[in-house]
C-alpha positions in Angstrom: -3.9 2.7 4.3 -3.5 1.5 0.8 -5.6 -0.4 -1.6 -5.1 -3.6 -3.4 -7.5 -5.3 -5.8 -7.3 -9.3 -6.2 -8.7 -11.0 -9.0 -10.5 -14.8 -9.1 -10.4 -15.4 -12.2 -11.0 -18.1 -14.7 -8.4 -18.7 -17.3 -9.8 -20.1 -20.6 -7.7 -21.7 -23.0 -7.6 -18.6 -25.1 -4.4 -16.4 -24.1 -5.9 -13.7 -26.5 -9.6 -13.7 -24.6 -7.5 -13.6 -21.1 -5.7 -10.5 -21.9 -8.4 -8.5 -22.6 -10.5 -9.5 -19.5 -7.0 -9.0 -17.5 -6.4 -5.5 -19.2 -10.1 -4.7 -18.7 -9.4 -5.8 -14.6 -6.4 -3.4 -14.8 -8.7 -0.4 -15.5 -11.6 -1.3 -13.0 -9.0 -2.2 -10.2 -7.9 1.9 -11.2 -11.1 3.5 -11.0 -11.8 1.8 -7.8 -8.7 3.5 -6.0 -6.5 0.4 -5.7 -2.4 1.0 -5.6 -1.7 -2.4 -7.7 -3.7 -5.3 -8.9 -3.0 -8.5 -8.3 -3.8 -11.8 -10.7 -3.7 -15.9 -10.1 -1.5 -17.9 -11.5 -2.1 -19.4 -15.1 -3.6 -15.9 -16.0 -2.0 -16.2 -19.6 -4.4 -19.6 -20.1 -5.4 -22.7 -18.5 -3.5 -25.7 -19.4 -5.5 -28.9 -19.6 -4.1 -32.1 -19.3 -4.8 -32.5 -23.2 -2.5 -29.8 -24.0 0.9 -31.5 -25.0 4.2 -30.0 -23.3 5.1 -28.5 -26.9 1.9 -26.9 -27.7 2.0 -25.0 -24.4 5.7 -24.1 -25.2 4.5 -22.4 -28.5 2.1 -20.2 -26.5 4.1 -19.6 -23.9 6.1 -15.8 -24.5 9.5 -14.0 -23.3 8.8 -12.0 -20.2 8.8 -8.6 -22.7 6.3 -10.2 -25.2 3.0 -9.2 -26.1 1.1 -10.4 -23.2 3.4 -8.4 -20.6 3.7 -5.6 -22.9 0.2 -5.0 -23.3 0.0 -5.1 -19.3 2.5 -2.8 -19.0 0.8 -0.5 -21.3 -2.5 -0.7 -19.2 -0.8 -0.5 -16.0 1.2 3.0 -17.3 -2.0 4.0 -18.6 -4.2 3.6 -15.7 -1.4 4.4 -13.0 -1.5 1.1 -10.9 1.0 -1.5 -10.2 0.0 -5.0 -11.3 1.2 -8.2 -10.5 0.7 -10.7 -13.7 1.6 -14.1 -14.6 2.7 -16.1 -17.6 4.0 -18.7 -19.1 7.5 -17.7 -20.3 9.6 -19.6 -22.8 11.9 -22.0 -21.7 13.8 -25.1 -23.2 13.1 -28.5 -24.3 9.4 -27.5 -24.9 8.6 -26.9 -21.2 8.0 -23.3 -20.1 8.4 -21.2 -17.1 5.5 -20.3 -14.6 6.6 -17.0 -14.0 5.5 -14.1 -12.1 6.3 -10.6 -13.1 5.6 -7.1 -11.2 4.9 -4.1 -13.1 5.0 -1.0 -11.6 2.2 1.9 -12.2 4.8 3.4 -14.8 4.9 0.7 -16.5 8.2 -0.7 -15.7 9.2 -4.4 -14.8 10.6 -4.4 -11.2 10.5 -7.8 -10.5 10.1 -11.7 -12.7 10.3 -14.4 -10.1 9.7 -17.8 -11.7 8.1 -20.6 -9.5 10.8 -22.8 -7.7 8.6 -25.3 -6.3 6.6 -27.2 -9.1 3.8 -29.4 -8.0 4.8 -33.1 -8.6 2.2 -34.1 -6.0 -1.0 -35.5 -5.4 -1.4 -37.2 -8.1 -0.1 -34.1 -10.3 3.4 -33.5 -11.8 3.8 -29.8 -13.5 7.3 -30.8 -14.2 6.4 -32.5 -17.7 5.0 -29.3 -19.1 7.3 -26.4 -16.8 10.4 -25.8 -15.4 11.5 -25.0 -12.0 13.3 -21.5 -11.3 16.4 -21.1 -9.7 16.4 -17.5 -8.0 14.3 -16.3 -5.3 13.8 -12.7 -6.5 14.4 -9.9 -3.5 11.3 -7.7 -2.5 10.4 -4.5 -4.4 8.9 -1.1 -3.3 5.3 -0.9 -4.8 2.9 1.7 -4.2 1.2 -0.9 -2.0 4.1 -1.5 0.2 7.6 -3.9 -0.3 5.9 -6.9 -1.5 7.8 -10.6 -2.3 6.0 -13.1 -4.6 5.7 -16.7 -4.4 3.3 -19.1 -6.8 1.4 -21.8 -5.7 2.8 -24.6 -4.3 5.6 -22.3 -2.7 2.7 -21.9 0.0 3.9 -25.5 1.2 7.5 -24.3 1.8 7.6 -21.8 4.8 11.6 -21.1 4.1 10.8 -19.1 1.0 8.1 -16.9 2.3 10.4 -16.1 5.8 13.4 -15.6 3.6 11.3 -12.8 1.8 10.6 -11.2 4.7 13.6 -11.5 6.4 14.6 -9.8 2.7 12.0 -7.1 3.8 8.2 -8.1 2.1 5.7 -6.7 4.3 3.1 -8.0 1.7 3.0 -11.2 0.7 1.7 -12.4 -2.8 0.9 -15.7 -3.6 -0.7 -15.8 -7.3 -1.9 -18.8 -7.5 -4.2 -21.8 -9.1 -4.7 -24.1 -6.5 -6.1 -27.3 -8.0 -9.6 -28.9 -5.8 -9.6 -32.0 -3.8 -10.2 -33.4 -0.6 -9.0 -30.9 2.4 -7.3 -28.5 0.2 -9.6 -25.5 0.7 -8.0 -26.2 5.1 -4.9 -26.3 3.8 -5.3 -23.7 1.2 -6.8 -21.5 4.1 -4.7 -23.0 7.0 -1.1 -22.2 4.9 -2.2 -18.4 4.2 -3.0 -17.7 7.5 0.4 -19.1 8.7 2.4 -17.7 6.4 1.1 -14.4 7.7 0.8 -14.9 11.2 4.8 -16.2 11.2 6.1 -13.2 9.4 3.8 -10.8 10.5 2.9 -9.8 7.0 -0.7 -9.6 4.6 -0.8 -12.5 2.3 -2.5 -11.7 -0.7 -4.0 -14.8 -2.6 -5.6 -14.3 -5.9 -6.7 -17.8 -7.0 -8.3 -19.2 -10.6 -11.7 -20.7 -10.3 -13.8 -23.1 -12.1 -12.0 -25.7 -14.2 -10.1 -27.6 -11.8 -9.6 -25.2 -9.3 -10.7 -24.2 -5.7 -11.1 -20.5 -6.0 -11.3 -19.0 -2.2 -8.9 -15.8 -3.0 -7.9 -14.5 0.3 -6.2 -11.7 2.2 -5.0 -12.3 5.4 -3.7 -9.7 7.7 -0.6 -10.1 10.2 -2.5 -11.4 12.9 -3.9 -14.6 11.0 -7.5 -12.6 10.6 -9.0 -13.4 7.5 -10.3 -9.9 5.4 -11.0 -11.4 2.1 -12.7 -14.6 1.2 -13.8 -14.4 -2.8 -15.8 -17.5 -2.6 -16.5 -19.7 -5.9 -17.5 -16.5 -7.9 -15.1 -14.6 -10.8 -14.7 -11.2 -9.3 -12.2 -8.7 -8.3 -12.6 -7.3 -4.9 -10.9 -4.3 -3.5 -9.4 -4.2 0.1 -7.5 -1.9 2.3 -4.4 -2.8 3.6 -3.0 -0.7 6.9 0.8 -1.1 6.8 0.4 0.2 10.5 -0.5 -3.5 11.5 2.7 -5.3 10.0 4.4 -2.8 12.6 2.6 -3.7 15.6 1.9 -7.7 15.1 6.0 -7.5 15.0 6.1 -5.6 18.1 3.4 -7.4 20.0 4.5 -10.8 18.5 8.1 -10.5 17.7 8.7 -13.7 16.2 11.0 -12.3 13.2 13.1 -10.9 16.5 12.9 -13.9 18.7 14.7 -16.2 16.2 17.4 -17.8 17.6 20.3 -17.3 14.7 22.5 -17.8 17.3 21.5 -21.4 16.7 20.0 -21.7 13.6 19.9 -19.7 10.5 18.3 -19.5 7.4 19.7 -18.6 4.2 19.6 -18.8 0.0 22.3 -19.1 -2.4 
């Protein structure tokens, strides 16, 4: 068994005021047990629409700037992985929405940037960011091999099978998934596929309040549900037993039944 905390959080538009709450969560998620900690997407500070594409450039940091620094130095202080996200510095005052994994030294093991950016419903994230180009492998936490997506990469089931085919048993979704009409069923309905396709946790930390839907969630291999944070900032603690990834992918070997023969699925 292993721990993981998830935190619902709500971003304010000060980055300073977010990373002391989120070095603050770092601690608690420690002295409750948890192996790593994982955070939504737009942790470093919520964007509003009134926020031009160049002032949210000159917040936005390198991955080894203050705001990832100062999580490193909680996560080596507290012993606990985390998994944190910012806005990093990109070009043409458009940024990054970036994911990076920190490991309970305090060591960067992994900075995935989102590849899918949500130009839809009505939204389009490609005025103010920029789409990556890499879809990072899976690292070794002390949680398990976990591969990260953001967001909108919920929608796109090639990147979270090409993770696990990569080897993620967990996978971790930060994200800050904007409210509307039947998005909480898709938000929920996604998660649990996602898992119940690969075999593998999902792990869901959402923002809340603003403009978003909240409903953090943790889903285990078989599509049961184990966390559902509601509407409320929190940060809840589960257990995860890596046992279950084993045996849904024996009992259910869809990873195995894949016809590659035929078909086959691959990244550049």
């Amino acid at each position: 068994m292993t721990a993981v905390a998830v935190v619902q959080f709500k971003s304010s538009e000060d980055k300073q005021e977010n990373l002391r709450r989120s070095v603050d969560y770092v601690a608690e998620a420690s002295a409750k047990k948890a192996s790593i900690v994982c955070f939504p997407e737009f942790q470093m500070a919520f964007s509003p629409d009134s926020q031009s594409p160049a002032e949210l450039s000159k917040m936005a940091e390198i991955v080894r700037g203050n705001f990832v620094t100062a999580l490193r130095a909680a996560a080596r202080k507290s012993r606990i992985g985390v998994v944190a996200t910012i806005y990093e510095k990109g070009m043409n005052n458009r940024v990054f929405d970036t994911a990076v994994v920190i490991s309970a030294g305090g060591t960067i093991t992994s900075v995935y940037r989102k590849l899918h950016l949500y130009d839809a419903l009505g939204f389009k994230e490609s005025k103010k960011l920029m789409a990556g180009k890499k879809i990072e492998k899976p690292v070794k936490t002390q949680a398990g091999k976990i591969g990260v997506m953001i967001c909108y990469d919920i929608r796109f089931p090639e990147l979270s099978r090409l993770l696990t085919i990569k080897g993620a048993d967990i996978l971790v979704a930060p994200s800050a998934w904007v409210a509307g009409p039947m998005k909480e069923e898709h938000w929920q309905t996604m998660l649990k596929a996602r898992a119940i396709e690969n075999g593998s946790y999902m792990v869901a930390p959402d923002q809340v309040g603003n403009i978003y839907a909240g409903r953090s969630m943790v889903v285990d291999p078989i599509g049961a549900v184990i966390l559902d944070m509601g509407q409320e900032e929190d940060m809840q603690v589960v257990e995860l037993d890596m046992n279950k990834v084993k045996q849904a992918r024996q009992s259910l070997p869809l990873l195995k039944n894949r016809r590659t023969d035929i078909y086959r699925l691959s990244a550049r």
